[in-house]
DSSP file (Angstrom, degrees, kcal/mol; ACC not computed):
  #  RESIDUE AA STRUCTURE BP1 BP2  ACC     N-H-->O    O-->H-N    N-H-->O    O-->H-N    TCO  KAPPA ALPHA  PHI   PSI    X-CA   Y-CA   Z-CA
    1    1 A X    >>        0   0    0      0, 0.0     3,-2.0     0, 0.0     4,-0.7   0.000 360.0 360.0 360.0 113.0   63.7   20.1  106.8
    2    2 A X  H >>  +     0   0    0      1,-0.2     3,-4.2     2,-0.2     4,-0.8   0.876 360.0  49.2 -19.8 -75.4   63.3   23.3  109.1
    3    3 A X  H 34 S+     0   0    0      1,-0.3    -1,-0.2     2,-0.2     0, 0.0   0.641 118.4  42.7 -63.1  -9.5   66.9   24.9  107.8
    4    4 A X  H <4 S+     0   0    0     -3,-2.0     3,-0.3     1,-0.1    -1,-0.3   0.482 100.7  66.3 -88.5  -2.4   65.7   24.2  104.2
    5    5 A X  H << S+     0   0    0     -3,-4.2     2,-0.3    -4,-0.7    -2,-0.2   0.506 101.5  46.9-112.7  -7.1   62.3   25.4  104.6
    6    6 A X  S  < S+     0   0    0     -4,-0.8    -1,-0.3     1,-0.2     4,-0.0  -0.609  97.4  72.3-107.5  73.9   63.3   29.5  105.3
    7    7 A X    >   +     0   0    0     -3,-0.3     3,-0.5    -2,-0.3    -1,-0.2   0.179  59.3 108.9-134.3  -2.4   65.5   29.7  102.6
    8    8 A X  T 3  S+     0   0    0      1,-0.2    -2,-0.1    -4,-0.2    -3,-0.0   0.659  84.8  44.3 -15.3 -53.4   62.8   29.7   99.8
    9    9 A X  T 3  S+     0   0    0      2,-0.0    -1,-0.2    36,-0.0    -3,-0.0   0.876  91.2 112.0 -82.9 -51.9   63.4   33.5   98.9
   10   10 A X    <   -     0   0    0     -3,-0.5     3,-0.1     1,-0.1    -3,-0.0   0.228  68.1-119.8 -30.8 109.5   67.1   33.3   98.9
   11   11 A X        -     0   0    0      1,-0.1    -1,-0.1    35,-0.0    34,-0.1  -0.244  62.0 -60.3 -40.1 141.7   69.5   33.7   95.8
   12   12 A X        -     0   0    0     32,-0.3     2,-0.3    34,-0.1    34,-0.1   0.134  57.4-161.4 -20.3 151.3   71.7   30.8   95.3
   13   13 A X        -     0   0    0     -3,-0.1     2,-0.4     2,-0.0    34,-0.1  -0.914   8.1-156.7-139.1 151.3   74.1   29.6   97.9
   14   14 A X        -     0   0    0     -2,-0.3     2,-0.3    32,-0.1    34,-0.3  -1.000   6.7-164.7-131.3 147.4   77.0   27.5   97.8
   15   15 A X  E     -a   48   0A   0     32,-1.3    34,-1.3    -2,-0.4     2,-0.4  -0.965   6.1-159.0-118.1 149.0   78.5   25.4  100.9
   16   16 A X  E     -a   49   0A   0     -2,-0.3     2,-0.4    32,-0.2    34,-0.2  -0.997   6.9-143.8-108.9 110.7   81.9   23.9  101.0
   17   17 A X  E     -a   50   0A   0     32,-1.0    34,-4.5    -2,-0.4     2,-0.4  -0.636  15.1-154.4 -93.6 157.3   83.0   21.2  103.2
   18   18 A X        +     0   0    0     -2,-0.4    34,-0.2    32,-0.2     2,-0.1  -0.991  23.1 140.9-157.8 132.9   86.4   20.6  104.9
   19   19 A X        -     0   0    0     -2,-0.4    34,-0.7    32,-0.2    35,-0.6  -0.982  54.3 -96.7-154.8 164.7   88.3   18.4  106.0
   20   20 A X  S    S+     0   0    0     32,-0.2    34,-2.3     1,-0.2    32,-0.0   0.853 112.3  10.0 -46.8 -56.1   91.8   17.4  106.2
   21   21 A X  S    S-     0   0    0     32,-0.2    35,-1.0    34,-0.1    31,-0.4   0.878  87.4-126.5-100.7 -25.6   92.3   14.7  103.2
   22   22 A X  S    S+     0   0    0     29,-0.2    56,-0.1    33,-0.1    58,-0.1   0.637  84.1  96.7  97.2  12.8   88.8   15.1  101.0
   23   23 A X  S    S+     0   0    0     56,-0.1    37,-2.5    35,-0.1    40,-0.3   0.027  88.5  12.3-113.8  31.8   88.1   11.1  101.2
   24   24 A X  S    S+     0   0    0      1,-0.9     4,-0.2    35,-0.2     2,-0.1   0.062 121.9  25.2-178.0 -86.4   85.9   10.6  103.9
   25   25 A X  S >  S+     0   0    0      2,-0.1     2,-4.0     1,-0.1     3,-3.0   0.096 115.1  42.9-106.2-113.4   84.1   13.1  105.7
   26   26 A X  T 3> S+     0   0    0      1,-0.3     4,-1.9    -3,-0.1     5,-0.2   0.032 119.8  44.9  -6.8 -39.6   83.6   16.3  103.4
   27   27 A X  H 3> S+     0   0    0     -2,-4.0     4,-1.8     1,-0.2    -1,-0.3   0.874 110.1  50.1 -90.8 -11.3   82.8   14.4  100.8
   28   28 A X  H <> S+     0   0    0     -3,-3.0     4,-1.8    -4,-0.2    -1,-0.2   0.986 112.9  53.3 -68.9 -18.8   80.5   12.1  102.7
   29   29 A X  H  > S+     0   0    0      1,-0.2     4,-6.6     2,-0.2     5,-0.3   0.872 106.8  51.5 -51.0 -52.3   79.0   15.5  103.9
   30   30 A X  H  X S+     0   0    0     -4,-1.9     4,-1.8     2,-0.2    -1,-0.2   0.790 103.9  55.8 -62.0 -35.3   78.6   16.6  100.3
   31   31 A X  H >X S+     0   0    0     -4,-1.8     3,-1.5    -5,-0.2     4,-0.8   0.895 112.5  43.1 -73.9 -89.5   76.8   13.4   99.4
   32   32 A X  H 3X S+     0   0    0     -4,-1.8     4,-1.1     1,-0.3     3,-0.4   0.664 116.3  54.6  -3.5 -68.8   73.9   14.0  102.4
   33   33 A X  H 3X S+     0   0    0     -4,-6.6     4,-1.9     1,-0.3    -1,-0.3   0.699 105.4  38.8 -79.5 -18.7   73.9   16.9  101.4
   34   34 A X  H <X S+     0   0    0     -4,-1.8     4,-1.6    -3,-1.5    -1,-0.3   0.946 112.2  63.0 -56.5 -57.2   73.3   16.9   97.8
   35   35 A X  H  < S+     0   0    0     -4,-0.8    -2,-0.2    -3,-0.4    -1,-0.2   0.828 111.9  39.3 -44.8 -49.3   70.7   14.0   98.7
   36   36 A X  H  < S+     0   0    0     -4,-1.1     6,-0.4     1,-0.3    -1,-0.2   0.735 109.1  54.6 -74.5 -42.1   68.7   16.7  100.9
   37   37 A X  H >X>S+     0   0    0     -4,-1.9     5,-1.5    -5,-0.3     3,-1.2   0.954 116.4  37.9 -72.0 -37.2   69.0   19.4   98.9
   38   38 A X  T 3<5S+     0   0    0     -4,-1.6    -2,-0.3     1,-0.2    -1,-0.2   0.679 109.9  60.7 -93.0  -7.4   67.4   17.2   95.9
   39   39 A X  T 345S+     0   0    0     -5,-0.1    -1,-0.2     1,-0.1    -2,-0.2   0.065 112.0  42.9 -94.3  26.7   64.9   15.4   98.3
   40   40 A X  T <45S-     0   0    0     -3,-1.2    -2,-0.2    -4,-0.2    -1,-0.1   0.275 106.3-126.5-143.7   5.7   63.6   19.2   98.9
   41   41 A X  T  <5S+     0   0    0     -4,-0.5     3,-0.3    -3,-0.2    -3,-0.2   0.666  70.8 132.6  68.1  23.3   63.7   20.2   95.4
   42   42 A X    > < +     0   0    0     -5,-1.5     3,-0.8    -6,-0.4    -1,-0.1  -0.145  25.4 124.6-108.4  44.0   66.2   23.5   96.6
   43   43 A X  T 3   +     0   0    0      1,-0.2    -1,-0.2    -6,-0.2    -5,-0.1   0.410  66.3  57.5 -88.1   3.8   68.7   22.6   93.7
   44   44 A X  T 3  S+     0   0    0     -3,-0.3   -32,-0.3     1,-0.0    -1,-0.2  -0.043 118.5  33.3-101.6  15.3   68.2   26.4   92.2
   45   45 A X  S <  S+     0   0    0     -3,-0.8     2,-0.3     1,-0.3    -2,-0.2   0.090 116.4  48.8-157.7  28.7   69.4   27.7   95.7
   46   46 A X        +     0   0    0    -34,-0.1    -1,-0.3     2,-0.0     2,-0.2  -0.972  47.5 157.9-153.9 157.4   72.0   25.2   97.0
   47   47 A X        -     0   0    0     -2,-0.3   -32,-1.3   -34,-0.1     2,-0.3  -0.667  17.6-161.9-179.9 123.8   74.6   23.8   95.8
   48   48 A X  E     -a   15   0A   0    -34,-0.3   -32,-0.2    -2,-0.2     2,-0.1  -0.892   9.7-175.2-124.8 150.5   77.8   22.1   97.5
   49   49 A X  E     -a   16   0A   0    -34,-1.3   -32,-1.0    -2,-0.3     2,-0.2  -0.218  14.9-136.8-104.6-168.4   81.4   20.8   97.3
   50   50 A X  E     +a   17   0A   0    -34,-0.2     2,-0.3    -2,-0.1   -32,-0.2  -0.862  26.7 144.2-153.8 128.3   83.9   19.2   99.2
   51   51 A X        -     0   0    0    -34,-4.5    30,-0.2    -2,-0.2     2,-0.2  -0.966  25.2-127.4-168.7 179.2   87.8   19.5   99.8
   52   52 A X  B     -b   81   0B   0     28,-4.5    30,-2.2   -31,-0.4   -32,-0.2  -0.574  27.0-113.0-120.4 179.4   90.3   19.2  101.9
   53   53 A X  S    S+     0   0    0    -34,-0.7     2,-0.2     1,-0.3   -32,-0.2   0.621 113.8  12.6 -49.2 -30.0   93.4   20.8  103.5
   54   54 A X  S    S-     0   0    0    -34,-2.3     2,-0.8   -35,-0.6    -1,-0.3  -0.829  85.4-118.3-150.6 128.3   95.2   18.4  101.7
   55   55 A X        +     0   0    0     -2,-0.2     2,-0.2    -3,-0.2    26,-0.1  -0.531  28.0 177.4 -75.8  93.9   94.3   15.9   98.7
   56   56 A X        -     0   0    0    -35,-1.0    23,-0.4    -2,-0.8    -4,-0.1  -0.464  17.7-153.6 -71.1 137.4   94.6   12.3   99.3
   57   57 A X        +     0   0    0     -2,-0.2     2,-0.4    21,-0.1    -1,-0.1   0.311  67.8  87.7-118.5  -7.1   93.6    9.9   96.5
   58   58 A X  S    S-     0   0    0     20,-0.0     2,-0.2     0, 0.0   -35,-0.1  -0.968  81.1-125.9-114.5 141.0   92.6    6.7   98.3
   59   59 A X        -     0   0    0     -2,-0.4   -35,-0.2     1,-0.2    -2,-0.1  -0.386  30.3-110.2-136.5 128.4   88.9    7.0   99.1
   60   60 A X     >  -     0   0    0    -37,-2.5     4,-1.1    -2,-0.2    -1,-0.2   0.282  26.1 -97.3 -11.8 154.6   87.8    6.4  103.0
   61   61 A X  H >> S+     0   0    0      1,-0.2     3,-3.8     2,-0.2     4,-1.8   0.973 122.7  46.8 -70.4 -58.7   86.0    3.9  105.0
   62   62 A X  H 3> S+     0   0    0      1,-0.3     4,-2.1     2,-0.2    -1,-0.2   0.724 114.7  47.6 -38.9 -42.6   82.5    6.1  104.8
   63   63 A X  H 3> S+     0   0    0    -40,-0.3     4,-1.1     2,-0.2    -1,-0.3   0.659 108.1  52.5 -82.1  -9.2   82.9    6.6  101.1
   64   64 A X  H <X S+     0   0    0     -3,-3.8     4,-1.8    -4,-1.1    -2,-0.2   0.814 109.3  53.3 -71.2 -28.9   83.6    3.1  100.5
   65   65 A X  H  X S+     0   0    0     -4,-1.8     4,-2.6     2,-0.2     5,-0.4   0.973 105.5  53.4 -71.7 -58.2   80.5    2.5  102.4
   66   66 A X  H  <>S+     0   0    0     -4,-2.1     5,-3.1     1,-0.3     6,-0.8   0.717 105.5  50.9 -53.7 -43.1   78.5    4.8  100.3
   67   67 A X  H ><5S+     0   0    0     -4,-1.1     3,-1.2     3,-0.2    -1,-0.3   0.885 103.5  67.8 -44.8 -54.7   79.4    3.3   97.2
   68   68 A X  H 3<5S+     0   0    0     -4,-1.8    -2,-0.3     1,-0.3    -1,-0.2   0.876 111.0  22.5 -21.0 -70.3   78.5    0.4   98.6
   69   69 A X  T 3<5S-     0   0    0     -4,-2.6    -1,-0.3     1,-0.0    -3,-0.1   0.056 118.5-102.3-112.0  27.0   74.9    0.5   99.0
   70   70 A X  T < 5S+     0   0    0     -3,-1.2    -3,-0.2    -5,-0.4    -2,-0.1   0.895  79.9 129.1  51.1  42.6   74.7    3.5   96.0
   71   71 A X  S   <S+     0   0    0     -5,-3.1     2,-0.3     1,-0.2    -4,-0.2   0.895  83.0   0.2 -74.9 -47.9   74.3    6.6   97.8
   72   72 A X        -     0   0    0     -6,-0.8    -1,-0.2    -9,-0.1     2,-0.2  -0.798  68.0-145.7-136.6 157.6   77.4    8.3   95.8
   73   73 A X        -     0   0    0     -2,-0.3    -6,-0.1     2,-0.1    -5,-0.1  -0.533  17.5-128.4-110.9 179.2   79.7    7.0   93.0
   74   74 A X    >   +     0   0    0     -2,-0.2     3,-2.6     2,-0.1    -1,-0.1   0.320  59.7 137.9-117.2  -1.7   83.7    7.8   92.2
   75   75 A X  T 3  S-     0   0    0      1,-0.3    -2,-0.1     3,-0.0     3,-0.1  -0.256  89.8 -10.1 -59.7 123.9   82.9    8.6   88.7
   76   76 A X  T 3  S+     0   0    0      1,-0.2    -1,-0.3     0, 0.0     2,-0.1   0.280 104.2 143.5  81.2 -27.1   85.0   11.5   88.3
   77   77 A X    <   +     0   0    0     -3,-2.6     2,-0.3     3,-0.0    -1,-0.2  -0.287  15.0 157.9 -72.8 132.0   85.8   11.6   91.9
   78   78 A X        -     0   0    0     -3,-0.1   -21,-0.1   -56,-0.1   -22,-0.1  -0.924  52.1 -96.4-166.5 136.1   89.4   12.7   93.2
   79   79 A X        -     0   0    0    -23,-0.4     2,-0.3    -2,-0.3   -24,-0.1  -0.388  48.6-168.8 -79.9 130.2   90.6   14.1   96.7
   80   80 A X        -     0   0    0    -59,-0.1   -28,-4.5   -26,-0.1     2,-0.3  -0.992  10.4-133.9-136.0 118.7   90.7   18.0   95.8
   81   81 A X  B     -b   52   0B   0     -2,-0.3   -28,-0.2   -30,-0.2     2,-0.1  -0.872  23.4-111.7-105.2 146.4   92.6   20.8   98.4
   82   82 A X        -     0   0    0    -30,-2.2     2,-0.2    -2,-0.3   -27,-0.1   0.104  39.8-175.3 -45.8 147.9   91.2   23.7   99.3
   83   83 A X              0   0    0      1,-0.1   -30,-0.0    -2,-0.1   -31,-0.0  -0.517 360.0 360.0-179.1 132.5   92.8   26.3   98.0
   84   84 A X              0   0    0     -2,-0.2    -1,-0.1     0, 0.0    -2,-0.0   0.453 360.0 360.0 -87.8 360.0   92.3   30.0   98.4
């Protein structure tokens, strides 16, 4: 991946995704992105979260989906806000 491929030199990084309840897309964002980051071996200079503006406990269609075919798991898993 291009945007993984300059960051070789680079100190750890962290990304956070947001989104309004923290069941859906941030964390499906987090899942990708975790996938990519470990299918590019850059797990000693990335590392992401997910939460939202507000925490909501019942889990989205997209993360139902993901479970589904065993991208991501709930173990542990709980709609988390942001909070600064």
């Amino acid at each position: 991946m291009r945007f993984l491929s300059n960051i070789q030199d680079l100190k750890m990084k962290q990304v956070l995704f947001v989104c309004l309840g923290n069941i859906c897309r941030s964390p499906g964002a987090e899942a990708v992105f975790n996938a990519l980051i470990g299918k590019n071996g850059m797990e000693n200079k990335l590392s992401c979260d997910s939460a939202g503006t507000a925490a909501y406990q019942i889990p989205g269609h997209l993360i139902r989906f993901m479970i589904s075919t065993g991208l991501i798991t709930l173990s542990g898993w709980t709609g988390r806000m942001y909070a600064i």
